[in-house]
N, C-alpha and C positions, 0 to 999 in steps of 0.2 A: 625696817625703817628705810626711807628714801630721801629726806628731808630730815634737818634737826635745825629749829627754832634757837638762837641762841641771843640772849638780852646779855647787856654787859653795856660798861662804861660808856660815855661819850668824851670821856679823860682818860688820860691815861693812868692816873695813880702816881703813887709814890715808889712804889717797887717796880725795878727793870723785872721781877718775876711776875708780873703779871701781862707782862707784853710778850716773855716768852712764851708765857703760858697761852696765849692767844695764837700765835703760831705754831705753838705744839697740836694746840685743838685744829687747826687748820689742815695740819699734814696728815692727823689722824682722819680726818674726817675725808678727805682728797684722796688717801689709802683705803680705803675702806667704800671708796662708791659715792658720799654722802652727798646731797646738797646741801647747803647754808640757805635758810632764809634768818632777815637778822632788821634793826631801825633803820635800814637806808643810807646814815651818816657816812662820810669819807674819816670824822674827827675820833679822836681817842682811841681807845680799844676797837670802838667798832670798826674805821677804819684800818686798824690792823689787822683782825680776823679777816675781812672783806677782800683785802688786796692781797692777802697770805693765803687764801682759799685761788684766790683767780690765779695767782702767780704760778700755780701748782696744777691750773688748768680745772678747777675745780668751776662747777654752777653754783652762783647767789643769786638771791632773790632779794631783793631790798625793798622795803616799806617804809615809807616815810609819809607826815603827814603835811600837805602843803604849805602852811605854816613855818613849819619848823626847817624847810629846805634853805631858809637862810641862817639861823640858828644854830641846824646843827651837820649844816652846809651838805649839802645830799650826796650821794658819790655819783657822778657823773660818768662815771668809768665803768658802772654796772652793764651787764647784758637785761638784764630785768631787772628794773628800778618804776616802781607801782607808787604812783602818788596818790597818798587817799585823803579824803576829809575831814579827816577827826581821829584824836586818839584813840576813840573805842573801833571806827573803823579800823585802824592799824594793827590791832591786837586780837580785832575777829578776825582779820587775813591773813593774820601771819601765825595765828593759830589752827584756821583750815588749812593751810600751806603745810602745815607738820606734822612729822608724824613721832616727834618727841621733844623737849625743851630741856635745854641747860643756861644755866644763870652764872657766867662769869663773874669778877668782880665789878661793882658799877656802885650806883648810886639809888638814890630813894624810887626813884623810877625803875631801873631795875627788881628791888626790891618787889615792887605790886605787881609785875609783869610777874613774875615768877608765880608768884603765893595767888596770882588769879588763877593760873593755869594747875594748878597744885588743888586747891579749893575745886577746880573743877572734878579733879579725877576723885577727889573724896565724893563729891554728889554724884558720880557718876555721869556726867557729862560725857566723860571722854576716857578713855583708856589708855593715855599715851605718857610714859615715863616723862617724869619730870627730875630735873637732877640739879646738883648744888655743883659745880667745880670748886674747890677750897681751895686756893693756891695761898701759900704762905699763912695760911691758918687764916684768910680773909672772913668765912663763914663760922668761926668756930661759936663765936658767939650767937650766931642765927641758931646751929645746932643745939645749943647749951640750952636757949630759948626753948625752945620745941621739948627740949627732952621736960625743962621745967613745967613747960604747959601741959604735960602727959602724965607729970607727978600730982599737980595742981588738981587734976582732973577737968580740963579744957579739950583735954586733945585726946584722942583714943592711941595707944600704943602701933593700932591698924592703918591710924591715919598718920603718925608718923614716922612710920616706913616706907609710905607710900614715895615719900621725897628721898632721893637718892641722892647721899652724898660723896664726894672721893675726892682724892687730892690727883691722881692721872688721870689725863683725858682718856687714855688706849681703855684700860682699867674701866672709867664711868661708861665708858660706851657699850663696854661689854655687856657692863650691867645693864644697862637701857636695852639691848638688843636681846636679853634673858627675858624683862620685865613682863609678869601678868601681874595687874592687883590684885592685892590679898581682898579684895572685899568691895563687893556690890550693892548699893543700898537695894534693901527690900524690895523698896516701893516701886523698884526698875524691874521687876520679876514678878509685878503684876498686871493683869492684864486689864487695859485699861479700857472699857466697855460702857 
């Protein structure tokens, strides 16, 4: 990995640990090499990760959609700060841009970023660990979900593991930097003539 995509807040929350936790992911990632590509925003969480990456000397990559640069006020302060046209542009760029995704704590938006790029590595689309940061048991119920959909028989046991969760950043990264999918569809193994 060279690049890790990460969605999260444009609030900050109600827990100081979830800002810590944003700066934790920061130094880990700034220790380790990474880049950040992330929504472009200076506000909430994002804006913490953003300036906790740089502060440390670290490269961001910021996407934002023109739009939204007064909403959810763009960071100006980026060395790479990419204005694009539309949500789905934001979300194909900053998914080419990566070479893995984690989902801090955030909001409904967060939530479909995530489970699009997750949804992708199930069809095979892409190969690139997707992970859950859980800080203060933010995800537990997302996880509870999943395991229920797996009981349900919605969700195959293969597809969810495929989403990695953990409560430390050092810890998830590791695992993302381990990560090959358990499981290729078929139909990507054959030859299409």
């Amino acid at each position: 990995m060279k690049r890790v995509c990460v969605f999260l807040g444009s609030n900050h929350g109600n827990r100081p640990a979830y800002r810590v936790a944003a700066e934790e992911l920061a130094a880990a990632l700034t220790e380790r090499g990474l880049g950040l590509v992330y929504g472009g925003a200076k506000v909430g969480l994002m804006g913490v990760l953003a300036d906790a990456v740089l502060a440390r000397g670290g490269h961001v990559i910021g996407v934002i959609p023109g739009f939204l640069g007064g909403t959810e006020r763009a960071h100006r302060g980026l060395p790479d700060l990419r204005v694009v046209g539309s949500m789905h542009e934001r979300k194909a760029t900053m998914a080419d841009l990566a070479d893995g995704f984690i989902a801090l704590p955030g909001g409904v938006g967060t939530f479909e970023e995530i489970f699009e790029v997750y949804t992708w590595v199930q069809l095979g689309l892409h190969a690139k660990p997707c992970a859950l940061l859980n800080i203060a048991g933010y995800y537990d119920g997302m996880a509870q979900q999943l395991d229920h959909a797996v009981a349900e028989g919605f969700v195959k046991e293969v597809h969810r593991g495929m989403l990695l969760i953990d409560r430390d950043p050092e810890a998830l990264l590791d695992r993302m930097a381990a990560y090959t999918p358990a499981h290729v569809p078929k139909w990507l193994n054959e030859d299409e003539t």
